[in-house]
N, C-alpha and C positions, 0 to 999 in steps of 0.2 A: 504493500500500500504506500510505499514513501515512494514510487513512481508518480499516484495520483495527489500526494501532497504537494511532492516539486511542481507537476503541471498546474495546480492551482495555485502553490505559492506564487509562482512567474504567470501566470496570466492577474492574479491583482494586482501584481507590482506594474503591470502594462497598462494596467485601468486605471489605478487608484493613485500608483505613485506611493509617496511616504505623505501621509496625512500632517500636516506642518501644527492640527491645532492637537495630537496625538502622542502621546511621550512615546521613545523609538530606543528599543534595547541598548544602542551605541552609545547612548546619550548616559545610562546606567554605567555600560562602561568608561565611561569616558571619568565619569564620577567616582567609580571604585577605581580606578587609574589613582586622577590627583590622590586619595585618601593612601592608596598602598603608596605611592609616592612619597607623603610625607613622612611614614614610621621608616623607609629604606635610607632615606636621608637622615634619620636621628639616628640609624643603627651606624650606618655607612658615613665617616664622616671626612673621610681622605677622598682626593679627586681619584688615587688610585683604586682608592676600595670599592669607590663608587659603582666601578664598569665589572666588578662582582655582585654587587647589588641590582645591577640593571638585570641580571639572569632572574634573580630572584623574583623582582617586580615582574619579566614576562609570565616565571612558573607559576607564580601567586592568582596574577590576574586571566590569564588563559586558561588553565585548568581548572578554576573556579569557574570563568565561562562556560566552561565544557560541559561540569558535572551539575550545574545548577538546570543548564537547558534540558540535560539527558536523564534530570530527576523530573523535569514538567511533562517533558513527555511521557516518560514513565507512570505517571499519577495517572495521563489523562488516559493513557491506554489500560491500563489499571481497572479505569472507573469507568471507560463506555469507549466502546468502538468507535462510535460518529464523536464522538468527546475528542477521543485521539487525532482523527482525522481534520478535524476544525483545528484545533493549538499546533498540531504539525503542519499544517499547512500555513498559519497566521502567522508560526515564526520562521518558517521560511521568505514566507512573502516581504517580513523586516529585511530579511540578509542581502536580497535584488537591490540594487539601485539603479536599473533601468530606467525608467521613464523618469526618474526624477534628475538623474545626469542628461536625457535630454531635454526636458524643460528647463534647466539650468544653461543649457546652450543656447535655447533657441532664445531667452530670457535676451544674451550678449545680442544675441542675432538682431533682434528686435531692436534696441537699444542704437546699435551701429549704422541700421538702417534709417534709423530717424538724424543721424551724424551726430549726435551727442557722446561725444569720446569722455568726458566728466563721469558720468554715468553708466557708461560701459565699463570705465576701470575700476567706479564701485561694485558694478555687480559682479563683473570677473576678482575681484577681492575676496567676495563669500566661499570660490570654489581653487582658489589657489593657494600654494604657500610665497610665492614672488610677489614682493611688492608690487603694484599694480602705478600710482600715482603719477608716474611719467610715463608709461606705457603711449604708443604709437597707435594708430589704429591696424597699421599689418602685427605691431606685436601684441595687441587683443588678441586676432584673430589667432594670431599661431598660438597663444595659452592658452587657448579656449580649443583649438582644434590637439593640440598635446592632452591636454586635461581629459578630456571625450576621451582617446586610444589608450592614456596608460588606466583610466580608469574602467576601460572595458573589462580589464584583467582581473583587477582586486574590486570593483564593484557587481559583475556580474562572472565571467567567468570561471577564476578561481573558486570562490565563492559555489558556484552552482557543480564545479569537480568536486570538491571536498564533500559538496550533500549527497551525490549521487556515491561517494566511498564509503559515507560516515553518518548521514539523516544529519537532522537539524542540528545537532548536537555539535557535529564535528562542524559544519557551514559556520557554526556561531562561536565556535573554536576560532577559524580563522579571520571572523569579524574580529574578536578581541585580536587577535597579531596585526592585524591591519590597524586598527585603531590604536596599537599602543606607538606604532610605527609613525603614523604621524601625528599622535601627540610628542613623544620625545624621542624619536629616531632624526635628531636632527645634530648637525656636526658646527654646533654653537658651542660657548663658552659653559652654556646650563646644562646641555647635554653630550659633551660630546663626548664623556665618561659612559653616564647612568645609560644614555640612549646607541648606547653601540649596540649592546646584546636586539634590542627592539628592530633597528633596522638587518641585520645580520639573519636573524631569524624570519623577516619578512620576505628580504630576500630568497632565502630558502622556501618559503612556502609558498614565492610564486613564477619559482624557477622552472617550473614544467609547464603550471596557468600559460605563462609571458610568450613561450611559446607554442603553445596550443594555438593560444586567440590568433597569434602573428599568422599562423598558415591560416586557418580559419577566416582571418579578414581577406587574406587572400582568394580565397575559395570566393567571398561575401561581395568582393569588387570584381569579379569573372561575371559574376549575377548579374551585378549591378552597371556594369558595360566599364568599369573603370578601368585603367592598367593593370589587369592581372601580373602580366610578367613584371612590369616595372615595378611591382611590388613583393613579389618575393625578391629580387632581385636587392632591393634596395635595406629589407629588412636582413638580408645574411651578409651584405656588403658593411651595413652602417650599424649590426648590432654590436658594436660595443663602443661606439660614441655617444656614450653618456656615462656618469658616474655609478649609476647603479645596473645592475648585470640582465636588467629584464625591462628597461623602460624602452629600451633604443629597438626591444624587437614590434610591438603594436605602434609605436612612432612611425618608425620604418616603414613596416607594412600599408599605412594609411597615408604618407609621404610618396612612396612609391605610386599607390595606385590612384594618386591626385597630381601627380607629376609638380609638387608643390616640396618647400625646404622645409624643416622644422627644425629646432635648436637654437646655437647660439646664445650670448652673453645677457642672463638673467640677474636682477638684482633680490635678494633676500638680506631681510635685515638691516638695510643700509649697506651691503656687501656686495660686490659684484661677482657672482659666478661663470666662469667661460664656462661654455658646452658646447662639444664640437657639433657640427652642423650635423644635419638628417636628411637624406634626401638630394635631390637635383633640383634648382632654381628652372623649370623649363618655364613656367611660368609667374607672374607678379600671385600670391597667394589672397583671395577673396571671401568677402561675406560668406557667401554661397557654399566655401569651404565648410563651414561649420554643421551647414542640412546635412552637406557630403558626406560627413563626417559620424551624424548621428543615422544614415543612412546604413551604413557599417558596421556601426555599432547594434544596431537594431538586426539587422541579419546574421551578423555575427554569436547575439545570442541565440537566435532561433536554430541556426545550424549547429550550433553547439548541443541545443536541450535533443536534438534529433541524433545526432553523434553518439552522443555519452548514452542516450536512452538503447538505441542499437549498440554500444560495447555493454553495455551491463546485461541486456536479453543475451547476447553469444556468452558472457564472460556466466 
């Protein structure tokens, strides 16, 4: 039955989105993060001890995710077949963020359309971690068409591998790694101790996702009439031009098959980050990128939930 769970969780998530006036599990997380944060930091008080402590906070907060979701489910299957059916499928349908990563794009799209670059860089602020305040309008568009492919990975397709391995339980396992990642997997002065272990392990858990989705978008832009081949092409060319070992492969793939750049020197924190470039300049990168974008991402998950649903019937 966690077949008809996932189908249901991902078709509300395509309906419904994340209901904004609704308290949303990550937001728990994100809460029991800061609070295990603070005891790791009263225990841990060296910058060295710290990046021991950061294991600690992932094991605390992830396997408490784990075992908290995989006791509700348990109660609800417990206590009534359609009981189970409804709570597995309601927290699967939290772990998607499909529809609500493209309403969050089309949000900029909207925005950039009316030329209000003011207000484009706020709304591209809600869904980045780059400073947004000086941004360009071709460098809206390229965060916003970045933001869309790496979040294909860790908002719906990793995500949606781990449930089809593990049921909600495991899906909500790797929301908490995802969530602890960018709360403090970042390579600041606050975190650049505590938040190793977070990013480290992120990495790992979405070293197989990163290149799933990557062939997959490929497969998604053969559909969709885009450059097929210029997008595998550009994804095994340009995966390791970026700092982290899985963002450069759905970059890639989506840069490819829009014959459009992605990368280059982002500002965080007041800091300047170089990133090497993604892709071929064949043309000036557009609005319209952005529909392109969640256009891929949108089939991307479809061909996935059809994929993994045929390896699990053979498997």
């Amino acid at each position: 039955m966690n077949i008809v769970s996932i189908y249901t969780g991902y078709m509300l998530d395509i309906i419904f989105g994340d209901p904004y006036s609704l308290p949303h599990p990550v937001i728990y997380i994100g809460k029991f993060i800061n609070y295990i944060e603070k005891i790791i930091r009263k225990i841990f008080k060296t910058e060295k001890s710290l990046k021991i402590g950061g294991f600690f906070l992932n094991f605390i907060v992830v396997f408490t995710t784990y075992f908290v979701t995989k006791s509700i489910v348990k109660l609800s299957m417990n206590a009534n077949y359609y009981l189970y059916l409804v709570v597995n499928s309601l927290i699967i349908y939290t772990i998607f963020a499909t529809k609500c990563l493209k309403d969050e794009a089309v949000k900029i799209y909207n925005v950039l359309k009316e030329d209000d670059i003011v207000k484009a860089r706020k709304q591209l602020s809600f869904i980045v971690g780059r400073d947004t305040q000086n941004l360009s309008k071709d460098e809206i568009i390229r965060a916003t068409v970045e933001t869309v492919a790496e979040n294909t990975v860790d908002g719906i397709i990793a995500p949606m591998m781990y449930i089809f391995i593990g049921g909600a339980p495991l899906g909500m396992m790797y929301k908490a790694v995802n969530t602890l990642d960018s709360m403090v997997g970042y390579k600041n002065d606050k975190y650049m101790n505590l938040g190793f272990a977070s990013a480290k392990i992120d990495d790992l858990f979405n070293f197989i996702p990163a290149r799933i989705t990557a062939c997959i978008m490929a497969m998604a832009s053969l559909l969709l009439g885009f450059d097929f081949k210029k997008s595998i092409k550009v994804f095994i060319r340009d995966r390791k031009n970026h700092k982290s070992p899985n963002c450069a492969y759905p970059e890639g793939a989506v840069a490819g098959a829009l014959n459009i750049q992605l990368g280059g020197t982002n500002v965080y924190f007041g800091e300047k980050v170089y990133k090497p470039t993604i892709g071929d300049k064949l043309r000036d990168i557009e609005p319209d990128d952005i529909l392109k974008t969640n256009k891929i991402m949108y089939l991307t998950s479809i061909l996935s939930l059809v994929i993994f649903t045929f390896i699990q019937k053979v498997i």
